[in-house]
N, C-alpha and C positions, 0 to 999 in steps of 0.2 A: 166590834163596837162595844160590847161589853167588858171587853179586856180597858181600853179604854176608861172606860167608867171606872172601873175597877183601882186604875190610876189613878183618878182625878178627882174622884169620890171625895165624902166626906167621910170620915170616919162611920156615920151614923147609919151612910149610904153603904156602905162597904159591908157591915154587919148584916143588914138587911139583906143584900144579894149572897154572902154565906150560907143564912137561915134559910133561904132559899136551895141551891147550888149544894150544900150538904146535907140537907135532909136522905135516911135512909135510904127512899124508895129511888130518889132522884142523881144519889153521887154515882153511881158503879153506874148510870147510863150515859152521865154527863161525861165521865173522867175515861170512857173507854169512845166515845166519838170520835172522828176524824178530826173534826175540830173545834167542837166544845172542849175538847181535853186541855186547850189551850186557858180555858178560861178558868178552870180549878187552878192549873201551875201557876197564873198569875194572883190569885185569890192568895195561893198559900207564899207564895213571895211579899206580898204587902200587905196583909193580917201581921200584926207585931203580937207581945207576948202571950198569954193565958189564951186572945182565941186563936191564936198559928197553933200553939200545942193543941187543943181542941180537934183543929181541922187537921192537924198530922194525925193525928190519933183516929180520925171517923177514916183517913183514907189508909192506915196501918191496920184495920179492924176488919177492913176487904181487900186487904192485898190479895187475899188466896185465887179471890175471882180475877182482879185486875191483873197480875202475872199471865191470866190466858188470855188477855187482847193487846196487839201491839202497842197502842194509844195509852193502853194502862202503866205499861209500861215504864212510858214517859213520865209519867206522873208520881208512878214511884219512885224514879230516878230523880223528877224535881224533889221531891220528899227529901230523898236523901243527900239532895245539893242544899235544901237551907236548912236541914241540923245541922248540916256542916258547919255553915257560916252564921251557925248563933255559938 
């Protein structure tokens, strides 16, 4: 449902549930769940410029822990599918 929103949002809507979603304490539990992980990779596919680099950058800053949960993973590999495709 949230991936969702994440889509359909409004820009203002979408910032909001980042500041949320990437806060500190919150991203390394969110981005390594079975399936909240899904809702970072969607965040960081439709965030466009200054705050995608932003949110690449909070989830580049804990790769070290993410590389040891499968979920995390994924989320570095999304990472690194949309610098690709900027």
């Amino acid at each position: 449902m949230i991936e969702k929103f994440i889509r359909k949002g409004t820009p203002g809507q979408l910032d909001s549930i980042c500041v949320e979603l990437f806060a500190p304490k919150t991203l390394q539990d969110v981005a390594t769940d079975r399936f909240s992980n899904f809702v970072v990779q969607r965040a960081l596919e439709y965030t466009k410029g200054q705050k995608q680099a932003n949110l690449i950058q909070k989830v580049l800053d804990i790769s070290n822990q993410l590389r040891n949960y499968k979920y995390g993973k994924f989320v570095l590999n999304c990472v690194e599918k949309v610098k690709k495709s900027n």
